[in-house]
C-alpha positions as a Markdown table, in Angstrom:
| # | Residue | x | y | z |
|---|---|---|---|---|
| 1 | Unk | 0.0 | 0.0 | 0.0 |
| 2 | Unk | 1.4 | 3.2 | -1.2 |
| 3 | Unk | 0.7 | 6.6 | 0.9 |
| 4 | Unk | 0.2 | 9.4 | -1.3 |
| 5 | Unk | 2.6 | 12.4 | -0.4 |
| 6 | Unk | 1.2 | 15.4 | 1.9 |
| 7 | Unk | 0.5 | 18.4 | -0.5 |
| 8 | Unk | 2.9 | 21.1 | 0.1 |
| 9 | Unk | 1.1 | 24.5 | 0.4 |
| 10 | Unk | -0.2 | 25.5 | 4.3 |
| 11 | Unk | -2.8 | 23.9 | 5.5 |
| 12 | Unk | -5.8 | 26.0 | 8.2 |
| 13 | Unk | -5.0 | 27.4 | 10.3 |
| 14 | Unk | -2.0 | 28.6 | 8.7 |
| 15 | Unk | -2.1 | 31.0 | 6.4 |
| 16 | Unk | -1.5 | 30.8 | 2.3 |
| 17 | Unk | -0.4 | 33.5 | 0.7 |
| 18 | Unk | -2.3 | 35.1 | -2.7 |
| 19 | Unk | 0.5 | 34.2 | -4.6 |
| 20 | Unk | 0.4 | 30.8 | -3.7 |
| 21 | Unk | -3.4 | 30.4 | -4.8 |
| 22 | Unk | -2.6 | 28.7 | -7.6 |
| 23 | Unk | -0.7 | 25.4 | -5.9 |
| 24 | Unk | -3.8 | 23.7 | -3.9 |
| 25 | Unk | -6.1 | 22.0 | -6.2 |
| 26 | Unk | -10.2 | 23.0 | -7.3 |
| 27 | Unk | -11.7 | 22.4 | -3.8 |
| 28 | Unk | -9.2 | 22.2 | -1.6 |
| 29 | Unk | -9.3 | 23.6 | 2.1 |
| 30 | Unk | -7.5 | 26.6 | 2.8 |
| 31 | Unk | -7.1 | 29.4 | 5.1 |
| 32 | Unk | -6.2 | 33.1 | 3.9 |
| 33 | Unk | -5.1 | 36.4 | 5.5 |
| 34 | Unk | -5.0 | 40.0 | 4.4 |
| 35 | Unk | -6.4 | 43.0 | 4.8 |
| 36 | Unk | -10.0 | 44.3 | 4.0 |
| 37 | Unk | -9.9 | 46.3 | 0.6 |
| 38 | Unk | -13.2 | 45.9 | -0.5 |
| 39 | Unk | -16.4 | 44.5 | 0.8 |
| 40 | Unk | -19.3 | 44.0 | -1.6 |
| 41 | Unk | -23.1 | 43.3 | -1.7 |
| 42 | Unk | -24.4 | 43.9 | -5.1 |
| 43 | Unk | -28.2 | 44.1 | -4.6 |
| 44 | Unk | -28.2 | 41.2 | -7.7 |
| 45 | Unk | -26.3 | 38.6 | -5.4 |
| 46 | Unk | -29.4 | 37.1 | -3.0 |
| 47 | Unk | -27.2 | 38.2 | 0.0 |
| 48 | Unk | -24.2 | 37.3 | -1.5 |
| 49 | Unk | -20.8 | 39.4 | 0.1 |
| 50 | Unk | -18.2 | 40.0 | -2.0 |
| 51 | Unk | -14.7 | 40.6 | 0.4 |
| 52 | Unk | -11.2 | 41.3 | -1.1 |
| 53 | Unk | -8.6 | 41.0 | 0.7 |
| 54 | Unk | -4.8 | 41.6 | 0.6 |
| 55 | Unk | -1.4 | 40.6 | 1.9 |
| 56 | Unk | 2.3 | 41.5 | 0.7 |
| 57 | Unk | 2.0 | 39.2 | -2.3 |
| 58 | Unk | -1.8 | 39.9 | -3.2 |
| 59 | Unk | -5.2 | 39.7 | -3.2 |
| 60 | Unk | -7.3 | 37.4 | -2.8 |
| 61 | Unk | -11.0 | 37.4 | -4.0 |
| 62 | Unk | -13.7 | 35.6 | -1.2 |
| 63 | Unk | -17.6 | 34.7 | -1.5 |
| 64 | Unk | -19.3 | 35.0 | 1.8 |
| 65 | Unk | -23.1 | 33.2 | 1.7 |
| 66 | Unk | -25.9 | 34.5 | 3.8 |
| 67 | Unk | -26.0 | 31.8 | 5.5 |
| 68 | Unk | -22.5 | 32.9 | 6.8 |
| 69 | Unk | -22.7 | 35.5 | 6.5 |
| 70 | Unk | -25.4 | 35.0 | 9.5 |
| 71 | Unk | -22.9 | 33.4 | 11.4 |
| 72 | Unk | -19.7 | 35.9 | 11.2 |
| 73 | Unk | -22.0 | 39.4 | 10.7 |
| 74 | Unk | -19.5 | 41.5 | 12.9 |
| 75 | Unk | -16.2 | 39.9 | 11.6 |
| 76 | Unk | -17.3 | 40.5 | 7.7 |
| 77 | Unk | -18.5 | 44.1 | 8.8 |
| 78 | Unk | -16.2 | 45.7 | 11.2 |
| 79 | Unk | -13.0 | 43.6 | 10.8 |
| 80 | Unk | -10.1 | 45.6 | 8.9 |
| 81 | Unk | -7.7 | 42.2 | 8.7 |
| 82 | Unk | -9.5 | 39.3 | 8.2 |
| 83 | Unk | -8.3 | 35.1 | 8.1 |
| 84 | Unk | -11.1 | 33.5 | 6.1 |
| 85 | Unk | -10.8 | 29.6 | 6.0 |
| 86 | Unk | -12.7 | 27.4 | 3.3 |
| 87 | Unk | -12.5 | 26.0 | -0.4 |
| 88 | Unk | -11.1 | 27.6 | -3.6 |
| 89 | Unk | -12.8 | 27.7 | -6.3 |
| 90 | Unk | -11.6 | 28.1 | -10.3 |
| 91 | Unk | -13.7 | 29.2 | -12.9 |
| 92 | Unk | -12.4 | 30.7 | -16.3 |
| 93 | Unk | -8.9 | 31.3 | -14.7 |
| 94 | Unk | -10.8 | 33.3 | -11.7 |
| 95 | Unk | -9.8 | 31.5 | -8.4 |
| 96 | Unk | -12.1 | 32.6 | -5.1 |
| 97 | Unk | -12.1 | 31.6 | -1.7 |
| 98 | Unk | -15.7 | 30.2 | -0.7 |
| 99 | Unk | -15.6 | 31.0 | 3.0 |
| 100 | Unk | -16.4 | 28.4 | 5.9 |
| 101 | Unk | -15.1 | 30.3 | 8.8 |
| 102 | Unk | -14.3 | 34.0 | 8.8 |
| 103 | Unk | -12.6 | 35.4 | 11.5 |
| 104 | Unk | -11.7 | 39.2 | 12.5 |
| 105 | Unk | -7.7 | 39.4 | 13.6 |
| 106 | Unk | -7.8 | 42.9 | 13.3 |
| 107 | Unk | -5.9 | 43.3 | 16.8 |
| 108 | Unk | -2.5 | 41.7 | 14.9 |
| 109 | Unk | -2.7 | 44.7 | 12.8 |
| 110 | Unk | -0.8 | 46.5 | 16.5 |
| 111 | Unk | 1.5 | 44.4 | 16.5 |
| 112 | Unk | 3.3 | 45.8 | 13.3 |
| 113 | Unk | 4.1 | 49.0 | 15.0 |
| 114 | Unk | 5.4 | 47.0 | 18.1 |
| 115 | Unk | 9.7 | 47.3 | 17.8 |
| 116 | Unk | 10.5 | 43.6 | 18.0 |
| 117 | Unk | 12.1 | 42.2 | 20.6 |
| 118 | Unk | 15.2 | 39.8 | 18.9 |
């Protein structure tokens, strides 16, 4: 019996990077991290949120459902840095995040200015 090797790119709760989108296969399970560029709910997407976000290598396009949207109102609202775990999806050389798990890490965002203690 032969064990298939252990994909390579991050697995939740770590991080992927944008760049790095295009390693994990259709479906996989990821998690992604970035900043909140753009949030949108086009009246035409039945509660559909539309949430960009980016890091130093990206951005990274995510589809929040209602039904999720439900579940993580304040995080998909208020948060300014977001890590978003769920499946990517590839249509037409478009690759989105479908989310499963959104969660606001804004605070990390005070850390940057901290001086690091080496």
């Amino acid at each position: 019996m032969q064990i298939a090797p252990r994909p390579t790119w991050p697995r939740p709760p770590s991080a992927l990077p944008a760049v790095r989108l295009i390693e994990p296969p259709n479906g996989a399970r990821i998690s992604v991290a970035g900043l909140v560029i753009l949030r949108q709910r086009p009246g035409t997407a039945n509660g559909v949120i539309f949430v960009t976000l980016e890091d130093e290598t990206g951005v990274v396009n995510v589809i929040v459902w209602r039904s999720l949207y439900e579940r993580f109102r304040r995080a998909v609202i208020a948060g300014r840095m977001l890590r978003v775990t769920g499946r990517i999806q590839r249509e037409n050389n478009v690759t989105h995040v479908i989310a499963e798990r959104v969660e606001d890490i804004s605070p990390m965002l005070d850390t940057l200015l901290s001086p690091s203690t080496a």
